[in-house]
C-alpha positions in Angstrom: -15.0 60.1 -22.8 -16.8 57.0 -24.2 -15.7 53.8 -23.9 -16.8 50.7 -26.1 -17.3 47.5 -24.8 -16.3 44.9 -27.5 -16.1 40.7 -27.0 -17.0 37.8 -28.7 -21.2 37.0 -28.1 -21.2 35.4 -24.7 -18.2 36.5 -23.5 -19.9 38.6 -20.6 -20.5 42.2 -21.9 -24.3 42.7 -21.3 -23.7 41.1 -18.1 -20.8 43.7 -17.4 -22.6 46.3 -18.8 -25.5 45.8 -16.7 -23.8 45.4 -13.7 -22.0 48.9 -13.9 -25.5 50.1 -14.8 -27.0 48.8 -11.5 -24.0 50.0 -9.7 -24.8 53.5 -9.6 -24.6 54.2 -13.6 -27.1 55.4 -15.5 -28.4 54.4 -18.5 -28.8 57.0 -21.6 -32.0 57.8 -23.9 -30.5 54.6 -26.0 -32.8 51.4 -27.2 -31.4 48.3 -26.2 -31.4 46.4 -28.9 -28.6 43.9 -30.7 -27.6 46.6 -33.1 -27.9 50.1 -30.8 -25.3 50.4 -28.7 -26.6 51.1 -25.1 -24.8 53.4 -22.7 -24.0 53.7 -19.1 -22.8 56.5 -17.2 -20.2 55.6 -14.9 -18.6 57.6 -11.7 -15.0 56.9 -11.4 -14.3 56.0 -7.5 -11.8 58.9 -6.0 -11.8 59.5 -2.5 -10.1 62.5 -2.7 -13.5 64.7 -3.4 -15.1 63.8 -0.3 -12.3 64.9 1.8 -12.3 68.2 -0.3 -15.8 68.6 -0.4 -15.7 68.1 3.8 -12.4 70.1 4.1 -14.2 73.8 2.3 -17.9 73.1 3.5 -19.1 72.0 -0.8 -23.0 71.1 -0.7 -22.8 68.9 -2.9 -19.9 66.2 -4.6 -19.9 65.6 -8.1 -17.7 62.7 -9.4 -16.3 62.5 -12.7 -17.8 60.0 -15.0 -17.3 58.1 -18.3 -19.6 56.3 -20.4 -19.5 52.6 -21.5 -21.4 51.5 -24.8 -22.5 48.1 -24.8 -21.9 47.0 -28.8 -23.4 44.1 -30.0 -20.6 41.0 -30.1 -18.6 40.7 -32.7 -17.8 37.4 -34.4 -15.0 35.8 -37.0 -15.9 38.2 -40.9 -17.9 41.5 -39.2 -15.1 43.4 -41.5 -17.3 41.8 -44.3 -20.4 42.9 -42.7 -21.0 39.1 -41.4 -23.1 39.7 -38.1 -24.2 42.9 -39.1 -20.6 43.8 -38.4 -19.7 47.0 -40.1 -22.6 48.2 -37.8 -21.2 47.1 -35.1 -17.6 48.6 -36.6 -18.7 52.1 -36.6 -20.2 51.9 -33.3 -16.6 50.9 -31.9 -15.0 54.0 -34.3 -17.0 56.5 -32.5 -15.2 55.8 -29.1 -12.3 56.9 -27.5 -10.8 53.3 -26.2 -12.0 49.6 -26.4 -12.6 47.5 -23.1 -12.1 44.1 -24.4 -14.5 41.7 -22.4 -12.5 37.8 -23.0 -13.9 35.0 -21.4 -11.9 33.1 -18.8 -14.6 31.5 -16.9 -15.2 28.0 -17.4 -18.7 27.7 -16.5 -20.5 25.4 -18.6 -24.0 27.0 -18.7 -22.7 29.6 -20.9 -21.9 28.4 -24.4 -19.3 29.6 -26.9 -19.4 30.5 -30.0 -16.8 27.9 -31.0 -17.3 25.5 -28.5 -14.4 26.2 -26.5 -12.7 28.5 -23.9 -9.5 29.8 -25.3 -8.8 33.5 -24.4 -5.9 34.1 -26.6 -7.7 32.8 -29.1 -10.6 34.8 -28.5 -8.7 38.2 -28.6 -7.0 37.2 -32.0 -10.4 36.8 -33.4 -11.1 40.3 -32.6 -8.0 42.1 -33.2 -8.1 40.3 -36.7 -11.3 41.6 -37.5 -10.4 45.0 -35.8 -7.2 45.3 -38.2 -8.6 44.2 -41.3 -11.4 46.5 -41.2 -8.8 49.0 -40.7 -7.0 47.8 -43.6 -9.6 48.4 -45.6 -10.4 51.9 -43.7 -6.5 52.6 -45.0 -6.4 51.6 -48.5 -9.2 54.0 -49.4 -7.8 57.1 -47.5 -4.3 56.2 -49.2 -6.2 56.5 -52.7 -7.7 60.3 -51.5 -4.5 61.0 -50.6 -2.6 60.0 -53.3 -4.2 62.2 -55.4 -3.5 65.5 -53.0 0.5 64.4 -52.6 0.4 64.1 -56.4 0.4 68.0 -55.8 3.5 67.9 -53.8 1.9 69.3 -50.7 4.6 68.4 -47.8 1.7 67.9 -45.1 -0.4 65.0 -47.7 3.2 63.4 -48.7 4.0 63.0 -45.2 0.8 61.3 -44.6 0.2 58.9 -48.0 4.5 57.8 -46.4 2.5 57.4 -42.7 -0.7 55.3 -44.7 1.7 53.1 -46.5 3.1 52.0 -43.4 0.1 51.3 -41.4 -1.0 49.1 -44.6 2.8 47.1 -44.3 1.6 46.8 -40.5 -2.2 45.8 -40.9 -1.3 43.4 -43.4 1.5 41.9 -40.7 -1.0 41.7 -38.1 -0.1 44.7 -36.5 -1.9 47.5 -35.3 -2.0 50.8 -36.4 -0.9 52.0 -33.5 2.5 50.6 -34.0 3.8 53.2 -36.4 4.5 56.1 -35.7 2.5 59.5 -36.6 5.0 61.8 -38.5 5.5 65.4 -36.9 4.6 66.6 -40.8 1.1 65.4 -40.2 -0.3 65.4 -37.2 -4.0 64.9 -37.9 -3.1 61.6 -40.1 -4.6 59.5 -37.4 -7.9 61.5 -36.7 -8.2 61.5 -40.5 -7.6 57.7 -40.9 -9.9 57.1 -38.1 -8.3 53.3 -37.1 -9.8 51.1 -34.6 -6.7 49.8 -33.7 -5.2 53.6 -32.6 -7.4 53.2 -29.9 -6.1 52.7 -26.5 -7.5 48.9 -25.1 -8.3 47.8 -21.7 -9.0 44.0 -21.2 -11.0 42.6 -18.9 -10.2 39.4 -18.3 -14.1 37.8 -17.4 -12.8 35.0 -14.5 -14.5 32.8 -12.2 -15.7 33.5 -9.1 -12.5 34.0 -6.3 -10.5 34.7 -9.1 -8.4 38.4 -8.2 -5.7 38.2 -11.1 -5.8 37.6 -14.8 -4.8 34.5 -16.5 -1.4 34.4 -17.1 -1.5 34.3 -21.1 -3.9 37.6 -21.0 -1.5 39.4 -18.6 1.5 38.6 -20.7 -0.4 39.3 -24.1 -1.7 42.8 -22.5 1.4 43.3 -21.4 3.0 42.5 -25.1 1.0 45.0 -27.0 0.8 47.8 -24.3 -2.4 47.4 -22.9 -4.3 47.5 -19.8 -5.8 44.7 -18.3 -8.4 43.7 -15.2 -9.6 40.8 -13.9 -13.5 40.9 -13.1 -15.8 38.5 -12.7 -19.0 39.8 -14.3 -21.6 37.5 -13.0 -20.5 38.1 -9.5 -20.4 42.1 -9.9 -23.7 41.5 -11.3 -24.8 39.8 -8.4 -23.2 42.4 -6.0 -24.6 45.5 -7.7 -28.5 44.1 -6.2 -27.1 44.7 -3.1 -26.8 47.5 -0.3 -23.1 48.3 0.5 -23.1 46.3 3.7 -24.6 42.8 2.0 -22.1 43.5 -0.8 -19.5 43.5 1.0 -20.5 40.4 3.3 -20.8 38.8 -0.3 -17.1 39.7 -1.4 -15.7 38.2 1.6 -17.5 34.9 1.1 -15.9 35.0 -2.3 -12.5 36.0 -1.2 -13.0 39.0 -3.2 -10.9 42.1 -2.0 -12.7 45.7 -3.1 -15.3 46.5 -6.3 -14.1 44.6 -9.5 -16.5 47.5 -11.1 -14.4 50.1 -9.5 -11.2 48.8 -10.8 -12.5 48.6 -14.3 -13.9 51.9 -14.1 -10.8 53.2 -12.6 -8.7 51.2 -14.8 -10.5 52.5 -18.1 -10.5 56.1 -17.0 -6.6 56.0 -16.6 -7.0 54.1 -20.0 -7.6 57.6 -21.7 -4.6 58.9 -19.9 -6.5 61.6 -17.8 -6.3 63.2 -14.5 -8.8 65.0 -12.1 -8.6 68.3 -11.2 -10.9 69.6 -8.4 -13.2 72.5 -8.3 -14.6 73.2 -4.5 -16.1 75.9 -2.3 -17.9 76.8 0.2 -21.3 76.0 -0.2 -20.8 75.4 -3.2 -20.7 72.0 -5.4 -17.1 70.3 -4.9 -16.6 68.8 -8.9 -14.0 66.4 -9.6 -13.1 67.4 -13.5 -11.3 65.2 -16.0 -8.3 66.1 -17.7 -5.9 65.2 -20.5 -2.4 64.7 -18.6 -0.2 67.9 -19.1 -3.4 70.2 -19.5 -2.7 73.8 -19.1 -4.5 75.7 -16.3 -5.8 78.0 -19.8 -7.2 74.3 -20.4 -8.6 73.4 -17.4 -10.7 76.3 -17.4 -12.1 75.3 -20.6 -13.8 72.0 -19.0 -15.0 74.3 -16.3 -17.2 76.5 -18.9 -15.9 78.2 -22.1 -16.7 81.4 -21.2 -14.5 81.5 -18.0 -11.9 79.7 -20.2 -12.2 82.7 -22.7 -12.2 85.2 -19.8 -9.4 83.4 -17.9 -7.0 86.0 -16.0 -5.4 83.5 -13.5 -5.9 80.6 -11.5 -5.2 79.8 -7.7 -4.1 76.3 -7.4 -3.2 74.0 -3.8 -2.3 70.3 -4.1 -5.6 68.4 -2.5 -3.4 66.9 0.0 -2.3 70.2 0.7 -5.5 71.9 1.5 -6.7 69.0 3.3 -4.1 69.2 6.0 -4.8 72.6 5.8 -7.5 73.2 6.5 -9.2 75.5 4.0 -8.2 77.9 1.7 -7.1 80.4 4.4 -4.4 78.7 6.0 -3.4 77.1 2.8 -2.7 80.6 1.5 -0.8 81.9 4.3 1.5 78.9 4.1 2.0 79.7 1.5 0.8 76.7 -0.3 -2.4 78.3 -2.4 -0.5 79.6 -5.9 -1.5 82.0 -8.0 -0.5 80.5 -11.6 -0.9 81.8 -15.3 -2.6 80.3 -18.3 0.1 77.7 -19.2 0.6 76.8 -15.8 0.4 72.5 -16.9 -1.9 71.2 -14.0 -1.0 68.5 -11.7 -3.2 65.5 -11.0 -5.5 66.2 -7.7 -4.7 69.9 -7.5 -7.8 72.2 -6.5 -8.3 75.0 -9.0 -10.0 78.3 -8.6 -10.5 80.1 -12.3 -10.1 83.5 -11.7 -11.8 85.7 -14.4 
């Protein structure tokens, strides 16, 4: 699950990035330089594992993570390289969602690129140079398959209709996402590759104090079917020095309720439209396990390992609420509560899932 942090230069990335890095991330074998991406892994906050984890005696709790990669900034022509942008480009194509970091702060110590702070502005920049790289991206797979429709195969026909569409859009200044993928060919998107398929999350980079978005982001998220969180990146910078306790003093003195870099975290991780399952046992390590929503159980034991997933006979599976209140395992099952399920059993977000092989 990687997740690309994109934004004009200066609009807070690095200082994002870094943040969520000293907050308990770690950093990957990745330079740091302006054209490398580097890359944080990130837990995503989920109380739920702990009170598993206590409620079946687990050693140990492992969170579920996802990675942030901190591309360079992108500025007006990286579709035509300017910046070293088609770098910067394929770095964003090898994730799975952009986090869209848009200045909204006003400090004045921090310059902008065009001498001015105008998030909606800021986001048309980008999405512009998102869309016609795409454009581009579209107009040479439509020549490839021209050629292979010219056959009359159903599956390339269907897809050179689908690419003509996305080029009407693109060139309209809408993303690719807007059209929709024709049942005749499904892989048309993972063979077109678009940035602008990819889910976006922005986070709106505010002053300190500040708990909500600015109106114009909300309602342009909002427009487009996006996410969107408010963080203030300097401050979560400043936070993630601290132990817990001094953190939290430091929120209140901002009036800031809870960790701006849990919400983001959070916020991108139900971005990619996944939920957690939970693996837990005695003495054992209590794993909190991502998952695409309506996942089979067949699935879920495929993120466990892939050889339980190929030796998969059943799985045993309680709500986490469920065996919580519980108790354990035991009582669960003599409740009545612990279910024994097959391989297409579509697993529900916080269940606790036993593989059995």
């Amino acid at each position: 699950m990687k997740v690309g942090i994109v934004g004009l230069p200066n609009a807070g990335k690095s200082t994002l990035f870094n943040a969520l890095t000293k907050g308990g991330a770690q950093t990957g074998d990745y330079p740091f330089t302006t054209i490398e991406p580097n890359v944080a892994i990130a837990q995503v906050p989920d109380e739920r594992l702990a009170q598993v984890a206590e409620t079946v005696g687990s050693s140990e709790l492992v969170p579920a993570t996802i990675s942030f990669h901190d591309i360079a900034g992108l500025v007006k022509g990286a579709s035509e390289g300017e910046g070293l942008g088609n770098r910067f480009l394929a770095s964003i194509r090898e994730t799975d969602a952009i986090c869209h970091v848009v200045r909204c702060h006003a400090d004045g110590g921090v310059p902008h690129p065009d001498g001015r702070v105008d998030p909606l502005a800021d986001i048309e920049t980008i999405e512009t140079e998102l869309m016609l790289a795409d454009l581009e991206q579209a107009e040479r797979r439509a020549q490839r398959v021209g050629k292979q429709a010219k056959s009359g195969d159903a599956e390339a026909l269907a897809e050179r209709d689908w690419l003509e569409a996305v080029r009407e859009a693109l060139a309209e200044a809408r993303p690719a996402r807007s059209v929709p993928v024709p049942e005749a060919a499904p892989a048309a998107v993972r063979n077109l590759g678009a940035l602008t398929t990819k889910p976006v999350l922005y986070v709106a980079n505010v002053d300190e104090g500040d708990a909500e978005p600015p109106p114009p982001v909300a309602e342009h998220a909002a427009a487009v079917g996006a996410g969107v969180v408010a963080v203030s990146a300097r401050i979560e910078g400043e936070l993630a020095e601290l132990d817990a306790a001094e953190a939290e003093e430091m929120r209140e003195s901002y009036g800031v309720e809870g960790s701006g870099l849990a919400r983001l975290v959070r916020a991108a991780y139900d971005l990619l439209d996944l939920i957690t399952f939970f693996t837990a046992g005695e003495g054992r390590e209590a794993v909190a396990r991502p998952l695409a929503r309506s996942a089979t159980a067949w699935e879920a034991a495929g993120e466990v390992h892939t050889e339980i997933q190929e030796a998969f006979v059943k799985a045993e599976a309680v709500g986490w609420r469920d065996l919580v209140e519980c108790g354990g395992y035991a009582a669960a099952r003599d409740r009545g509560l612990l279910r024994a399920e097959g391989r297409d059993y579509v697993v529900q977000d916080g269940d606790v899932i036993t593989i059995k092989v």
